[in-house]
C-alpha positions as CSV (number, residue, x, y, z in Angstrom):
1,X,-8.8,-3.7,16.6
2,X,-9.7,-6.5,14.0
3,X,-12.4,-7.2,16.0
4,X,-14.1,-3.7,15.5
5,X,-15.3,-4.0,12.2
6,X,-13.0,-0.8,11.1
7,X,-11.5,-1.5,7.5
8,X,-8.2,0.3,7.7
9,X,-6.1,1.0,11.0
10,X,-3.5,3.4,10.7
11,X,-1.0,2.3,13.0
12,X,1.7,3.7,15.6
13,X,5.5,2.0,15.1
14,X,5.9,2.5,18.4
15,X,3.4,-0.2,18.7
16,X,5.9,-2.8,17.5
17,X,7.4,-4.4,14.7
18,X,5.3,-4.6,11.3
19,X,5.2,-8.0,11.4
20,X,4.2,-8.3,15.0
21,X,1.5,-5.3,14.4
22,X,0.2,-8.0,11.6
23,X,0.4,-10.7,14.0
24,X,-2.1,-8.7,16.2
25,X,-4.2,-7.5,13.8
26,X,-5.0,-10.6,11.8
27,X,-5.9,-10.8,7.8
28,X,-8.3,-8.9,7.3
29,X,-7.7,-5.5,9.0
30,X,-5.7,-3.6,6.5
31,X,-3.0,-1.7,8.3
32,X,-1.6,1.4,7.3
33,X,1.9,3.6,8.7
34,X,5.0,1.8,9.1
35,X,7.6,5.0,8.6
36,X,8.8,6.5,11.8
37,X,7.9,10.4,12.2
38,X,11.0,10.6,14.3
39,X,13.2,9.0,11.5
40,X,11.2,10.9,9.0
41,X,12.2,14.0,10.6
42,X,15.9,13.0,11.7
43,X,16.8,9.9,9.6
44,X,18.2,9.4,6.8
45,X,16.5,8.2,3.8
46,X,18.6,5.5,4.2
47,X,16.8,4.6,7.7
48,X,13.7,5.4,5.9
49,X,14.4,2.8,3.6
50,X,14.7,0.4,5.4
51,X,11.2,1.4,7.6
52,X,9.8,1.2,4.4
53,X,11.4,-3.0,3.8
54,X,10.0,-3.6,7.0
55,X,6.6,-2.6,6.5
56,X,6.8,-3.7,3.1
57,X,8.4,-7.5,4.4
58,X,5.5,-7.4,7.6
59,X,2.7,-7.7,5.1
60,X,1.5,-3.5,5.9
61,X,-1.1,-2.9,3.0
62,X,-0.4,1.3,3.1
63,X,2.9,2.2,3.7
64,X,3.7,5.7,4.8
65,X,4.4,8.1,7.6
66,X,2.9,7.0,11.3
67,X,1.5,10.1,11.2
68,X,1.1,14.0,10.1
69,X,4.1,14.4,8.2
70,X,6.4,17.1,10.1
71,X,6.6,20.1,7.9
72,X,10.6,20.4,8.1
73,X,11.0,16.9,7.0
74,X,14.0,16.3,4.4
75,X,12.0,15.6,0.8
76,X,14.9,12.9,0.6
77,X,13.1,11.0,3.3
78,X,9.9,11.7,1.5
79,X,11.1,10.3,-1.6
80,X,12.4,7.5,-0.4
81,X,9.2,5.4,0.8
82,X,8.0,6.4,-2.8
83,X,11.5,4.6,-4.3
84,X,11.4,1.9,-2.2
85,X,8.5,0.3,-3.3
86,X,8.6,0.8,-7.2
């Protein structure tokens, strides 16, 4: 993907750990994602928390939801990737 000339990829945490998907992706491909739709949806903002340390510790330049944000989805769980990185 860093090879494609994109400037953004927003990426799938199924793909791996934030730092691994860094790893791949090199320095210059900004990567966005890093919360869980699954733990958005079923976790606790606790979980989502700690998603959000992850992405923020695995150098992830966006951090939010992998994906379209499911529309039953606790707001505690939304608020907490804003809280997490104030």
């Amino acid at each position: 993907m860093a090879q494609t000339g994109l400037g953004c990829f927003h990426w799938d945490t199924k793909t791996g750990r934030p730092d691994e998907v860094r790893a791949l992706a090199g320095p210059r491909l900004a990567l966005m994602g890093g919360v869980g739709n699954f733990t958005l949806l079923r976790g606790t903002a606790e979980e989502v928390a700690a998603q959000v340390q992850a992405a923020m510790t695995g150098d992830i330049d966006v951090i939010g939801p992998e994906c379209a944000i499911p529309l039953t989805t606790p707001l505690a769980n939304l608020k907490a990737i804003a809280a997490r990185q104030r």
